[in-house]
N, C-alpha and C positions, 0 to 999 in steps of 0.2 A: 500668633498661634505657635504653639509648642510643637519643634521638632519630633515627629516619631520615633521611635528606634531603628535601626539599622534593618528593613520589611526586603523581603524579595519583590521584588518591580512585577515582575514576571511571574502569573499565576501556576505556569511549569514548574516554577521552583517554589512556591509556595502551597498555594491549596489542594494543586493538581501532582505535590513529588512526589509522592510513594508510586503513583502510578506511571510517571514516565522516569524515573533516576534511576533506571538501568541503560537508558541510553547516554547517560554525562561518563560511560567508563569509555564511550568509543568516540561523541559527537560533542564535548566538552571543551574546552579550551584546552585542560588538565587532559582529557583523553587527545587530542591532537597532538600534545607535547610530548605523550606518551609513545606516540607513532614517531615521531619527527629522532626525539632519541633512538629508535628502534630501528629508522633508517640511518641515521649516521654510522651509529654500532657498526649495522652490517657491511657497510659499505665498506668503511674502513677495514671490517672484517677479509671483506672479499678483494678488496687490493694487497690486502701482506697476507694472503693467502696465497696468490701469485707469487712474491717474492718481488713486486715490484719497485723497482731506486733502492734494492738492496736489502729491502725492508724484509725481516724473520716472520713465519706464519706465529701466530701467539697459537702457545700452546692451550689444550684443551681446557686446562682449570683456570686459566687468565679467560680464556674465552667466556668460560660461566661468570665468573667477577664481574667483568663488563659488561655481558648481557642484561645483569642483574639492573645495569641502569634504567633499564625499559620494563623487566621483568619482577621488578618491588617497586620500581615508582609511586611514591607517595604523597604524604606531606610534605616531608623536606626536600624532595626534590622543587613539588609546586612552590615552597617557599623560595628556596636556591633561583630556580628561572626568576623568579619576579623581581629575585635583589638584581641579578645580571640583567636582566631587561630595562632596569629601570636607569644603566648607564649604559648600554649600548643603542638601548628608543630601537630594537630590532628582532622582532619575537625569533626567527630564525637563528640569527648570531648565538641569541643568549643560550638556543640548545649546544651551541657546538661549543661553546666556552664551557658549559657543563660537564661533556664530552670529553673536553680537554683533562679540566680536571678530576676526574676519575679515573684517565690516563694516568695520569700523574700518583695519584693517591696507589694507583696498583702497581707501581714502580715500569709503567711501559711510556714514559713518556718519550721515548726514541722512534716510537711511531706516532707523536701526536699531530704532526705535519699531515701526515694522511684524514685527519679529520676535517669532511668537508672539503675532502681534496677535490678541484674541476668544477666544483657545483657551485651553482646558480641557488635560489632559494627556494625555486619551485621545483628543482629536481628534489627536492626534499619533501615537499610540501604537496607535489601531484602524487608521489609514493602515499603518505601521509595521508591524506585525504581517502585516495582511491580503499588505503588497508581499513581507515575506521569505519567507512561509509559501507562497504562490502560487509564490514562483520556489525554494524548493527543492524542492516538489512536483515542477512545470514541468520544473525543468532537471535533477535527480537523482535523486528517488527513483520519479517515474513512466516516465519511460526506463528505469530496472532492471526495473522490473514490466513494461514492454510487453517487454521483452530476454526476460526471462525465458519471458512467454507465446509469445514467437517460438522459443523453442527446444522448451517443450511441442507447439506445431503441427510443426515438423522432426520431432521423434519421433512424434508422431500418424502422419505422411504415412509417413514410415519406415516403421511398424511396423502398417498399416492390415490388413495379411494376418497377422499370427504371431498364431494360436491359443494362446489362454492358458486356462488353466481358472478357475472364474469361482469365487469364496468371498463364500458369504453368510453372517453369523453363525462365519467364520471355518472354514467345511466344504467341500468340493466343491460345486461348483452349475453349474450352466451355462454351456459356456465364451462366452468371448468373444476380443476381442483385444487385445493390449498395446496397440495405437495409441487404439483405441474410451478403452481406460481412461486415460490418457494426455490422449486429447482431451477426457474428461470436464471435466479440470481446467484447460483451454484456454481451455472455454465459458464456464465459472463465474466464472474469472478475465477474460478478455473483457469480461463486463457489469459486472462491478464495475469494470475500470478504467474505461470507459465513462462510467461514473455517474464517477465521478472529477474524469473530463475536462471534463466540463462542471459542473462544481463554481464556486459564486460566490463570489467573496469581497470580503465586503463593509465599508464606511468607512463613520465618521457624523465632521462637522464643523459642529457646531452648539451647543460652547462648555459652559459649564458644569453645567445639567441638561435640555441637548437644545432649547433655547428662542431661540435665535440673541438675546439678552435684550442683552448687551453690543454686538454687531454693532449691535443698532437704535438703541442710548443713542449710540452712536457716531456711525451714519450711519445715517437712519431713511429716507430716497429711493433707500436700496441694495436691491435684491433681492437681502440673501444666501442665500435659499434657493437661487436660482439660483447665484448665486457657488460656493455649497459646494458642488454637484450637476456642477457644471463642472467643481471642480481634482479632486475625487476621481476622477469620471471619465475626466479629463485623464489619469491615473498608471493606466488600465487597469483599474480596479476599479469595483465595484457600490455606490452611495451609498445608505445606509440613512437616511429622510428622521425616523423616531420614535423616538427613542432616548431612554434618560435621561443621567448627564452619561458613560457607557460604549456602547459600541453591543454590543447584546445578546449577543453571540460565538455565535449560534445557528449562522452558516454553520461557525462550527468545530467544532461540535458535529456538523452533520450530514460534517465534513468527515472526523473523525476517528473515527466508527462506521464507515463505508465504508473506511477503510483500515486499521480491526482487523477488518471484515469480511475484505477483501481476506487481510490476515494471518490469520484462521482457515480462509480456501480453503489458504493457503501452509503453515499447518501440518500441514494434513491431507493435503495434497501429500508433506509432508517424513515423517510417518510412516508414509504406505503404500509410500513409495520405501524407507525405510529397512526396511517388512516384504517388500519384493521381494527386497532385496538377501541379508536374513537366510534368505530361502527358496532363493534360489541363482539366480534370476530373472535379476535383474541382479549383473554381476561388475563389481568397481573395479577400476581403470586403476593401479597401483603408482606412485608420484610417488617419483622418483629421491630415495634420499634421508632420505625419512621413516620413522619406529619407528611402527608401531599398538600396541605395548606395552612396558614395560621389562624383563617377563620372555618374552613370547613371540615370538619373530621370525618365524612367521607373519602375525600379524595383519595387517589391512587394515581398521581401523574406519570406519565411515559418518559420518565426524565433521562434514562438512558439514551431512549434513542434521540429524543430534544440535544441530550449532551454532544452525541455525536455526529448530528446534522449539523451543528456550529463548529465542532471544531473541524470539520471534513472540510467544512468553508474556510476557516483560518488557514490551514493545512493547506485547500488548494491553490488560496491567491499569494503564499509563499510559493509554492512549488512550481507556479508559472511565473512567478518574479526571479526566482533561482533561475530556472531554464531560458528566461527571456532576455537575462542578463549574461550570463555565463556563454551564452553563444558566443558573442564578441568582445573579443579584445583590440585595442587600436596600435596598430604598426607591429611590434615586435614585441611590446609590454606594456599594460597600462595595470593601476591598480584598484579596480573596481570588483576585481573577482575575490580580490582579498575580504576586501569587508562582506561582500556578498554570502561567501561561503560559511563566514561566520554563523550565518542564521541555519545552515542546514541541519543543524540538532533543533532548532525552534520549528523549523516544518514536521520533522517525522515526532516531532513530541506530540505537536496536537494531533498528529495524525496515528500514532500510538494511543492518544489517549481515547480517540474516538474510536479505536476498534475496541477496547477496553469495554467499554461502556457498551457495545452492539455487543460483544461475549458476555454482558452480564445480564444485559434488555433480552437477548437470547436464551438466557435460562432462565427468568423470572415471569415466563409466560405461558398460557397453556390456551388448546385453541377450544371455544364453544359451539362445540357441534352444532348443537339445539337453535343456534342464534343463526348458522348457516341454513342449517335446510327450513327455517320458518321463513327467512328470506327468499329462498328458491320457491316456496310453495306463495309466496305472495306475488309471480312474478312469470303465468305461465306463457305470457305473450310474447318469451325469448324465445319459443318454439316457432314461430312463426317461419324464424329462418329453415330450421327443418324440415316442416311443412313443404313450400315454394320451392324447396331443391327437390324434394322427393316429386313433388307433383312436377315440376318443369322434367327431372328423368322421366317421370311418367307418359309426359308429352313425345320425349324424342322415342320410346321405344312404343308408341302407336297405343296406347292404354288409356290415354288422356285428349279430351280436348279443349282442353282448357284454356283458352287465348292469349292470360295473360296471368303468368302463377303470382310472379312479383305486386302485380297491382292487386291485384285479390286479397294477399294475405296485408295488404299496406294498409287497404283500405279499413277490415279489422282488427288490426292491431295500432295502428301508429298514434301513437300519445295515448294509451288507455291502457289499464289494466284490464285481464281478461283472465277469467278462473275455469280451472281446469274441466269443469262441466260443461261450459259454456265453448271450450277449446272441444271437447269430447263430442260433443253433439254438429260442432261444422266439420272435426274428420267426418263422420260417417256418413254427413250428404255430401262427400265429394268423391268429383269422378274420376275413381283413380283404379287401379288393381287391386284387388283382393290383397294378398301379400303385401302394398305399399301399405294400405289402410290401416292392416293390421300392426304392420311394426309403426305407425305413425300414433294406431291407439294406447300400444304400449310405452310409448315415450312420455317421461315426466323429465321438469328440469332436470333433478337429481342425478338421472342416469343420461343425458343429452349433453355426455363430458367427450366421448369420440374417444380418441385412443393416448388421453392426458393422463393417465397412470401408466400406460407401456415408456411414454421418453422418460421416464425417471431413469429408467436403467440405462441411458444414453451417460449419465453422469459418471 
């Protein structure tokens, strides 16, 4: 068999990249490397800013030159690291060789000793990490999530009045309304994005097993605890002061439960949208164009949300291998989190791609009235529950004597349909209050929603 050509392995990077290759500028190899440069820059920036072992602050327009390492990062840089890695076998090193020379090329090489100065690889790499995984949060996959919860609230407010009939265990039950159900998933997702948002993420820079040990052999009248408390915070992040020579990845452990939470709210979103649509609930919008099958030229398949019910599932048994891995590290360093971390662009991919696809199953749909309330009018034996509450009040304020309200309404209703004439005719031989009677004769499924349009505005 004949070699293929050079194919992406990975359907992220192949069928699925226009839709997730905004996250390879933060959660890429290329985008890691980007950060890792970006923290050496600074560092070194913020030690001959000090004036430390003698060393001049670089003036402001060497400052921009060097930055520019992190801040045009390109092709040649990604080439550059790969020749250098491919003799030092040290993805770390070969940033700081880099580092070095660009020092050199901008005529500062009298501070290149401060590159990398005290650090360990994951004082690089916890910074690193913490800055990309914060901004593809930040800038792209929690904008699709808040997107998304904004277009469940439009359908909520939409749809606050249309009477739906309610399935518990999958039967008729008590209606309610599309919007109420709708806004369920509003709320749910709400707090979790919430909890989200204010997620930390946190650095340690305290050198080989957390002991700042080098920094004091070096410069023993420095306060680098403060020093290191300063530049991590300086980059917008949370400085973790105990660490061993890795900082614990606990904030991404709690980072990444919370957004396979979020993704099992999202799934369960996607297959009860997908059971609406198979009941006739909601109908899809035909996109000019498209085959739902190669023999049947009816179809109209729910592939959005099908899309995003699998990759919610790809997406979460990453996101619980990250977090169940990442908890533990053994003695003071081992390196299992290094490969681990590798894959945390391949979790929020699919889980990028899956909200992708719920924002577009979300606008490609519109709900049918018609197919609700024929369903409500097929189904007036969910009144039954109303009924047995009204007559059991009836009982306790002396208007009733009715023995037994529960068994009574069980006995005509349970496993049978019962039409609303037939429902109409045993109100009015029963022995109840005037006033009960009558708001019992005025109730049809339709309006037996209770007060499922007022929580909308809880949201």
């Amino acid at each position: 068999m004949n070699s293929l050509p050079l194919q992406p392995l990975s359907p992220l990077d192949g069928r699925y990249r226009a839709a997730v290759s905004s996250l390879a500028d933060y959660l890429s190899e290329a985008g890691l490397n980007r950060a890792r440069i970006e923290v050496e820059v600074e560092w070194l920036l913020a030690l001959s800013d000090r004036s430390l072992f003698g060393a001049s602050p670089v003036d402001a327009a060497d400052k921009e030159r060097l930055r520019a390492a992190y801040a045009e990062f390109g092709q040649a840089e990604i080439d550059r690291l790969a020749a250098i890695e491919a003799i030092t076998h040290h993805d770390v090193k070969a940033v700081e060789y880099l580092v070095r020379e660009r020092l050199e090329q901008l005529g500062l090489g009298a501070i290149a000793e401060l590159t990398h100065f005290a650090c360990t690889g994951d004082d690089i790499n916890s910074v690193a990490y913490a800055l990309t995984v914060e901004r593809a949060v930040k800038r792209l996959w929690l904008p699709k999530l808040l997107a998304i919860i904004g277009s469940l609230k439009s359908l909520a407010a939409k749809h606050r009045d249309t009477a739906m009939l309610g399935r518990t265990h999958g039967q008729p039950a008590t209606p309610t309304t599309m919007g109420k159900e709708i806004g369920v998933f509003a709320w749910r997702l709400q707090r979790v994005a919430r909890q989200i948002e204010a997620s930390e993420y946190l650095a340690k820079f305290s050198g080989a097993t957390g002991t700042w040990s080098a920094h004091v052999a070096a410069a023993p009248d420095v306060d680098w605890f403060a020093v290191s408390r300063t530049f991590v915070e300086s980059l917008g992040l949370c400085f973790n002061p105990i660490t061993t020579q890795i900082e614990s990845h606990d904030w991404q452990v709690e980072l990444y439960d919370r957004v396979r939470h979020a993704g099992g709210i999202l799934h369960n979103l996607a297959t009860d949208m997908w059971t609406y649509i198979s009941m006739g609930y909601f109908a899809q919008i035909p996109v000019e164009g498209a085959t739902g099958s190669s023999t049947m030229p009816h179809k109209i398949n729910p592939i959005r949300f099908e899309n995003a019910e699998a990759n919610l599932e790809i997406s979460a048994g990453l996101f619980g291998t990250l977090a169940q891995t990442l908890v533990t590290s053994r003695l003071q360093r081992d390196l299992t989190d290094s490969t681990t971390q590798r894959n945390i662009g391949v979790a929020f991919g699919h889980s990028l791609l899956a909200l992708n696809n719920l924002e577009r199953g979300l606008d490609e749909i519109f709900l049918a009235e018609d197919v609700l309330h024929a369903d409500l009018e097929a189904n007036w034996e969910v009144l039954a529950e109303a009924i047995q509450t009204v007559v059991r009040a009836e009982v306790v304020a002396g208007r009733s004597r009715i023995a037994d309200p529960y068994a009574l309404l069980k006995e005509l209703t349970r496993g049978r349909r019962i039409s609303g004439a037939e429902l109409t005719e045993f109100i009015r031989g029963l022995d109840v209050g005037d006033a009960a009677k009558a708001r019992l004769l005025a109730l049809t499924p339709a309006t037996y929603t209770g007060l499922a349009s007022i929580v909308i505005d809880e949201l």
